[in-house]
Structures are given as C-alpha cells and as structure tokens.
N, C-alpha and C positions, 0 to 999 in steps of 0.2 A: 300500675303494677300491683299485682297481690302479694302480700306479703306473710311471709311463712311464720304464724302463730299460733298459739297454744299450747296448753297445759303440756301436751308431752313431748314437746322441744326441750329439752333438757341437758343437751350435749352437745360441743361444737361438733359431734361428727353427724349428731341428727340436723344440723343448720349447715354442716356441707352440702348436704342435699340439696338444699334452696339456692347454691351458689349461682347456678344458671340464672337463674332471675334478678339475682343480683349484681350483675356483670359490671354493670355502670352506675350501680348507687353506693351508696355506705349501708351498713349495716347500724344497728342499734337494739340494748338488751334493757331489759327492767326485769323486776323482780315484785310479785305479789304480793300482799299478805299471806297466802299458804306456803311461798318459799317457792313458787311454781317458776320458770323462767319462761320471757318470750322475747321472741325478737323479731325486728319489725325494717322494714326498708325505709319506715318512717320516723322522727325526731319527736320526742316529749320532754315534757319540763322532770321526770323522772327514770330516761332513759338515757343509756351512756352509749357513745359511740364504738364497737368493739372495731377490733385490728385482727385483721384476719391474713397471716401468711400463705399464699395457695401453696399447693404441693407441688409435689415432681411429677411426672407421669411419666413410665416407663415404658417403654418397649423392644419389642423380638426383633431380634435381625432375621432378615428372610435370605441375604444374599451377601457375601461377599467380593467382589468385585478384585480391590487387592489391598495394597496395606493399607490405602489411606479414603476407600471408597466402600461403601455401603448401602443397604439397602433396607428398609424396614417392615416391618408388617402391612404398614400402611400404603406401602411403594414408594414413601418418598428415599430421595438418593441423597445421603448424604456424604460429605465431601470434609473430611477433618481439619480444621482449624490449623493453622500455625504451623503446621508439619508437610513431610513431603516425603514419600516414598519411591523408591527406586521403581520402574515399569514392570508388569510381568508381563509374560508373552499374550499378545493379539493379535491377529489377522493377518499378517505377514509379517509383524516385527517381532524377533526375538526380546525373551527378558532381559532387562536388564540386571547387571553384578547383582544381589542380593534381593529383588524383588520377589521373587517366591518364598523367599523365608520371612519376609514381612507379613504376605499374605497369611501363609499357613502359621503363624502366630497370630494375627484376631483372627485366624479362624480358631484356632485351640483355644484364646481368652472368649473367646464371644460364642461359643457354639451352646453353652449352657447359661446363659447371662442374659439379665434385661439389662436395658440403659436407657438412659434419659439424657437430653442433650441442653448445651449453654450455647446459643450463639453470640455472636458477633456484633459489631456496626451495622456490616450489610449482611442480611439474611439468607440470600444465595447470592452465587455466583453467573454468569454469563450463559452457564449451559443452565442453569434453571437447576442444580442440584443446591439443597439447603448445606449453609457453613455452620458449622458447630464442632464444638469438644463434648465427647463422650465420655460417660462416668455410668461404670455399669453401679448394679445395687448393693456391690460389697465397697460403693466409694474408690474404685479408681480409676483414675484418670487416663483413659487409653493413649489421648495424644499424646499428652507425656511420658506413659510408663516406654512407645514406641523409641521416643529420643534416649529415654534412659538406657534401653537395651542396646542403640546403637541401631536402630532396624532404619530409624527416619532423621531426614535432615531438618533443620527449624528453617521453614520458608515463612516467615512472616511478611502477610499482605495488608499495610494499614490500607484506612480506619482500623483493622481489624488486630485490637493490640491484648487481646485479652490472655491473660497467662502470657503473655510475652518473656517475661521476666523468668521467669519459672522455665518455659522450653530452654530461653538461652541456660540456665544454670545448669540444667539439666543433661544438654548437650556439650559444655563443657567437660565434663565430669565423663563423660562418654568418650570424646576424644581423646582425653589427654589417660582413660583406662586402654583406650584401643579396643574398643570392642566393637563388634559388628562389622560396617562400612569402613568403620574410621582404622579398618585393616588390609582392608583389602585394594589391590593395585588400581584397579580401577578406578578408585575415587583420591590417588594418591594427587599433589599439587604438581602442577605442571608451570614452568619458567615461562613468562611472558614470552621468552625469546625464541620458546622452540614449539611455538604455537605454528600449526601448517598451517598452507589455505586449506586445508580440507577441514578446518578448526578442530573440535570437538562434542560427540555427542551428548546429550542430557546433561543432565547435572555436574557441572565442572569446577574447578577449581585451580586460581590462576595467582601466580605470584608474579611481582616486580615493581622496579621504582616509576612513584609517579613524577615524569617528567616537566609537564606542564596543567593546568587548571583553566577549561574552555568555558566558558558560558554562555548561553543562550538566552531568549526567552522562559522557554518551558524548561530546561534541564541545564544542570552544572555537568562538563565530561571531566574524570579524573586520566590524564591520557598518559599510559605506560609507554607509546610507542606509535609508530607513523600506521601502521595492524590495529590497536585494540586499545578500546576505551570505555572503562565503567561511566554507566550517568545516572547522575540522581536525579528525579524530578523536583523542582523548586519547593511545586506544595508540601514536600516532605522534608524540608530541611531541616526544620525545627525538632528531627528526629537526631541530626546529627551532630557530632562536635562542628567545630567550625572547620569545613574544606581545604581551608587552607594549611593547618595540622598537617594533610598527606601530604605535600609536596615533598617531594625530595627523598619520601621515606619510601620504604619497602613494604607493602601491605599486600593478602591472599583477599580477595573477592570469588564468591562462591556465587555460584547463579547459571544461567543458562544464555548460551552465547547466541548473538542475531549478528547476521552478515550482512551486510548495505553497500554495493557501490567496491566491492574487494576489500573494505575495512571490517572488525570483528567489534561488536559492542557487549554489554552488559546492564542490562537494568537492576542498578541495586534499589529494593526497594526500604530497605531497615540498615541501622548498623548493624545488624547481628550480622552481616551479609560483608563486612570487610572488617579482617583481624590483623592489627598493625603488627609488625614483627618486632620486637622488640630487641 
C-alpha cells in the first residue's frame, strides 16, 4: 500500500483524502523538525497512531413511495426502522385511514433535505429494500419525528432494536395527546369478543382477557379465546416480562391478524406490541 505523505499533508481534511487507501489499515502521524506533518499507513518508533471518526454521507431522496418507503439518488429503497405507516392507495387497493397524510408529510419534510441513514442488526429486509432510520442534516430524526406526530405506528422488528426506546416514548406521548391515528375510528380498539370471521384489516388492535398460556416448541400463544391468540416467538422472550404476568389480565395487542384453520392469531414481535390495562 502507498501511503499518503508529505510536507503538505497538513490537515485531517487533506488525510481524508487518503481514506480510500486506508480502508483496512490504521493510520499514523509524526511530525519533523520543520513542524511539517505526515502520515503514513505505516508504524515508526516516532509516530502515533491517529483515530479517525468517518463521517456521514448524505443523500437526496429521488422518490417517495409513502410514509415509511423511500428511495434514494442512488436507487436504493429504503424501508424505515422501527415504524410503520398506514397503506396509501396501489393498484386496486384503496388507502388506508391516514396514509396519505403520512405520505405527504416526508414528502413536505424531505423535498428540500439531504439525509443520511443508521441501520439496524439486519441491513435489509426480505424484499431487498435497506432498513434504517433517517436523520436529514438539520439532525432530525424522521422515524421518530413520524411517531411523534401521530402519522406512524412503532412496529419494532428485533434484532432490530435500535432507538427502540425512544419510538416507544415517543408513541406514548402521541397517544395518550390523540393525535393523528390515535384519533381516528379506524384504528380505535376492538373487543376480542366482537372480532367477525371476516377478522380485520391491517393494522389492528384487539383487547381482552387472556384466558389460558399454550406453549409450543417455537412459540408461547397468549389465548383470549377459542377465535384468537397472540404468540410470541420463544427466541424473543427475553424481550418480555414473564408470560405468565398476562394471565388472567386484560391486555390490547396491536399487530396484524393471520387466519389458519378458522382460528385468528397475532405475531407479537416486541413488548411495545401489548399494553396491560391497568
């Protein structure tokens, strides 16, 4: 490797430059007798190892998609972190309660805005669109500022736990002002007991007591009824209080319903995803 020397290296921003080269070594700086500085990809008995934090890199949105989908200069698609917005209309499906006002909100935040993204655990998802949280370059935080307004719901998918904390607080604060979703009928809670078979679509939210606690191999069911049962998956328990806690009690699970066999389930994947009633 050649490494980027001489007298008018003088500046970490002239030794940015070199960073390419540098991908996979350390860096290291001395200093001459004239006061000259250089720096080397290589180690001396009067060179010090420098620490070099990389930067951000920013970029233009090309395309918005809707409140929680994007697209970049580059063409990659990303896919927001930790949140989850109502549908807007595609192809034969109408939109869903509040999904165009999500849209047309990062489109009014983001239409003059760079950003720069923080992923996750896992770096995309299944359709090949990259996960991350966006932070344009006035520092704020899109997925969140969404929750805050009330636009998006916090669907936290571990591994992917980052700002977790934050969305839940976030969304707290949003619900209990009523703002956005967390007003409108649509997304109001529905009674386990007056759950049809025709269930419900998208994003639901279901209250009642859990009656019994099933176990399986792969999944705990919290089962409100002979109809419909949240389950957790084992690998994620450690996420929650102990299951046994719900019994008996009255708890809302938020999530999206699957039908098997005429019974209605729930995959919780986070606590944020059931709020005991107190």
């Amino acid at each position: 490797m050649r490494p980027c020397t001489g007298r008018f290296i003088r500046t970490l921003f002239a030794l940015s430059l070199c960073l390419p080269l540098w991908a996979n070594a350390d860096i290291y700086q001395w200093q001459d007798a004239d006061g000259s500085k250089h720096f080397s990809d290589r180690s001396s008995p009067i060179a010090e190892r420098v620490e070099i934090k990389p930067g951000y890199g920013f970029y233009q949105v090309k395309k918005i998609y809707d409140g929680d989908t994007v697209v970049l200069q580059d063409d990659r698609k990303i896919r927001l972190l930790g949140i989850n917005t109502p549908e807007v209309r595609h192809r034969d499906k109408t939109a869903d309660a509040g999904g165009d006002e999500a849209k047309q909100w990062l489109v009014n935040k983001l239409q003059n805005a760079k950003v720069r993204l923080e992923t996750g655990d896992e770096k995309t998802d299944k359709y090949g669109r990259t996960l991350a949280h966006l932070f344009t370059d006035n520092k704020e935080h899109i997925n969140l500022q969404l929750v805050e307004a009330g636009l998006a719901q916090v669907s936290i998918y571990p591994p992917n736990l980052l700002y977790a904390n934050e969305l839940v607080a976030a969304e707290n604060r949003a619900e209990q002002a009523r703002l956005g979703l967390w007003r409108r009928p649509e997304y109001a809670v529905i009674p386990v007991n007056e759950l049809t078979p025709a269930g419900h679509p998208g994003w639901t939210r279901l209250a009642g007591k859990v009656v019994n606690i099933r176990t399986t191999g792969k999944s705990i069911y919290l089962e409100f009824s002979d109809q419909f049962a949240a389950r957790i998956e084992r690998k994620w328990l450690a996420l929650f209080p102990a299951v046994s806690s719900y019994l008996a009690k009255t708890v809302e699970v938020r999530g999206w319903l699957n039908k098997s066999k005429g019974r209605f389930s729930m995959l919780i994947r986070h606590p944020s995803a059931i709020k005991l009633n107190r």
